[in-house]
N, C-alpha and C positions, 0 to 999 in steps of 0.2 A: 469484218473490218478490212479497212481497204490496206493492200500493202505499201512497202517504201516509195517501189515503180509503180505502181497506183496514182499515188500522191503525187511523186512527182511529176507526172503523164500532168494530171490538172493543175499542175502550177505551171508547165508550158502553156496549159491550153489559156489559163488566165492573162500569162506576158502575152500571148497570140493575139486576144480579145481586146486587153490594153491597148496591145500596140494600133489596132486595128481604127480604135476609138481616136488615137492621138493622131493617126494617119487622117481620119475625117474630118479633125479640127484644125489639121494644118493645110488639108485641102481647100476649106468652105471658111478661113477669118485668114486676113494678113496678119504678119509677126508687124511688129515697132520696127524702128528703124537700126534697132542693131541686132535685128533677128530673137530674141532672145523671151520673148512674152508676146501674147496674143494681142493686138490690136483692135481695141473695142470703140475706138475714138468714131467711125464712120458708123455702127449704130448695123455690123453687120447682122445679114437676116439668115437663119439656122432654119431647115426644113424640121419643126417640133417632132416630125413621126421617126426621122430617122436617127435626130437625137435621141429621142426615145430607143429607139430597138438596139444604137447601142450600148446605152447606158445598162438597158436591158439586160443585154448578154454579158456583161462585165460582171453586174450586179448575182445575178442568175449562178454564173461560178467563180463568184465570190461567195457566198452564200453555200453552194453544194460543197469548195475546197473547204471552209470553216467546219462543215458536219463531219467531214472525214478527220480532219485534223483532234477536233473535240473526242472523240471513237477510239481515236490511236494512241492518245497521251491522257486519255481518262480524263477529261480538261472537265470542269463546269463551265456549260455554255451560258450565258444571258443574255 
């Protein structure tokens, strides 16, 4: 079982991965006109592969933090 510093190691590493995901959405779509939501209006175009790898990696430890977390607090997983 993984410990507390364990744990918490992978939930940086998930804000890391998040963050990393929201950095590529706000590089590759403009916001609306007061910043504040993603502007879909021009029909922009998303390279599918690299949406993918990081949806991927988000998903990936999301998924390994949920089996640790299930482990440490006897959770039933579903």
């Amino acid at each position: 079982m993984k410990n507390e510093y364990d744990i918490e190691k992978e939930l940086d590493e998930l804000i890391k991965i998040r963050t990393d995901f929201y950095n590529f959405l706000d590089e590759n779509i403009p916001k609306d006109k007061i910043g504040a939501t993603y502007d879909f209006s021009n029909n922009p175009t998303l390279d599918a592969k690299s949406v993918y790898s990081h949806f991927h990696k988000l998903d990936y430890q999301a998924r390994k933090l949920r089996g640790f977390l299930v482990k440490a607090y006897n959770l039933k997983a579903k």
